[in-house]
C-alpha positions as CSV (number, residue, x, y, z in Angstrom):
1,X,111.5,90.0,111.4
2,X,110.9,93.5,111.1
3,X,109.4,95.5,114.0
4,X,108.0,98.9,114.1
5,X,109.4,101.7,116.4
6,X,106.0,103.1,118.1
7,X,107.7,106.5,118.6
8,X,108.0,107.2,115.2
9,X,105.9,110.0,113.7
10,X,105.5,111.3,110.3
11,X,106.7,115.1,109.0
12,X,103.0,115.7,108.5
13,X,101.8,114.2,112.3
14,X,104.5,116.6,113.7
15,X,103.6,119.7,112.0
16,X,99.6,118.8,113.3
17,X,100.4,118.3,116.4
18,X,102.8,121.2,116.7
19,X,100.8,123.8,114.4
20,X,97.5,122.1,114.0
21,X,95.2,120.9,110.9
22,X,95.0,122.3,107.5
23,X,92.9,125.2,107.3
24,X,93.4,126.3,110.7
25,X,94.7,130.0,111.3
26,X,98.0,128.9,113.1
27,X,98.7,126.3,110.8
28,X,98.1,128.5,107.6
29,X,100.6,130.9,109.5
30,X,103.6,128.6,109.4
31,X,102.6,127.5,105.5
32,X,103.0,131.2,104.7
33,X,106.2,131.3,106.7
34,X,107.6,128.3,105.5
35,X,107.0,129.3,101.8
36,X,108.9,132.4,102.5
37,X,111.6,130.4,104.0
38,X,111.4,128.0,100.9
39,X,111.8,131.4,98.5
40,X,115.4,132.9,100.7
41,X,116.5,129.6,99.9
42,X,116.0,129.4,96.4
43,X,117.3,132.6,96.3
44,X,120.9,131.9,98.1
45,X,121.3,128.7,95.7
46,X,120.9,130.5,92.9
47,X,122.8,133.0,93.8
48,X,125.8,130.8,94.5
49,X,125.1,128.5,91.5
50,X,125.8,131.8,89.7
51,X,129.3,132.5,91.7
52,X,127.9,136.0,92.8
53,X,128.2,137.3,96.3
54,X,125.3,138.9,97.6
55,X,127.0,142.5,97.3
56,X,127.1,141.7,92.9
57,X,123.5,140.5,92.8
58,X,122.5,144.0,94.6
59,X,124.4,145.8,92.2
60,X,122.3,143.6,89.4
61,X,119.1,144.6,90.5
62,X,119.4,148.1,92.2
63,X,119.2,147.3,95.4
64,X,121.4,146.6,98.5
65,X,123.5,143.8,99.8
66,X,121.8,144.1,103.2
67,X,118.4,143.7,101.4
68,X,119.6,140.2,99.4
69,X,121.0,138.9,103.0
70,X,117.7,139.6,104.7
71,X,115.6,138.1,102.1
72,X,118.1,135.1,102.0
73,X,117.8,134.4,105.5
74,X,113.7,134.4,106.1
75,X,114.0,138.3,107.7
76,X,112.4,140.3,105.3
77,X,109.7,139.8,103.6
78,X,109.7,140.4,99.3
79,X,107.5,141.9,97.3
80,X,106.3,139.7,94.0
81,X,107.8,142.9,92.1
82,X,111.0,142.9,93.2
83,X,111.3,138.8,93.5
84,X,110.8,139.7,89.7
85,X,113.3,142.0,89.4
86,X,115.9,139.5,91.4
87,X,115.1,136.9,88.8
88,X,114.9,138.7,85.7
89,X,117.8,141.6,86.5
90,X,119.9,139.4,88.6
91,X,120.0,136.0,86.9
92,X,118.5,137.1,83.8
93,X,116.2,134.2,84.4
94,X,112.6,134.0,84.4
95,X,110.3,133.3,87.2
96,X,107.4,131.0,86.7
97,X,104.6,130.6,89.5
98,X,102.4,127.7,90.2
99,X,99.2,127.5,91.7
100,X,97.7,124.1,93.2
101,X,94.1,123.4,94.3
């Protein structure tokens, strides 16, 4: 027999009750952050994938260590040009974007 436990919630019930609907200005405000959060991530995964240390990518695409570290960890926020030149200059990868409606 399988019973339900009442106090569970789902990801999507927390983040309405915490930040609100869809559409609404907070909860738009923590999408944008979170997607910013989602791209330092990306970032630091790649970037170990590769074996390079934060200090190496820099040097790949001309700018600082300090720079990659902020960006990795949700404190700075980048520029679609220079997510570019991380990409293309420091993985010699290319970056495709998505849009959904």
């Amino acid at each position: 027999m399988k019973t339900k436990n009442k106090h569970l919630h789902s990801f999507e019930s927390h983040i309405e009750t915490q930040y609100g609907k869809r559409g609404t200005k907070k909860r738009e405000s923590y999408e944008a952050g979170f997607e910013a959060f989602k791209i330092g991530v990306l970032l630091q995964e790649l970037r170990q994938a590769k074996g390079l240390t934060q200090e190496q990518l820099a040097e790949r695409c001309g700018t600082t260590k300090n720079y990659i570290s902020r960006i990795e960890n949700d404190a700075s926020d980048i520029r679609l040009s220079t997510l570019l030149r991380i990409i293309q200059q420091g993985f010699a990868a290319t970056l495709r974007l998505e849009v959904s409606l």
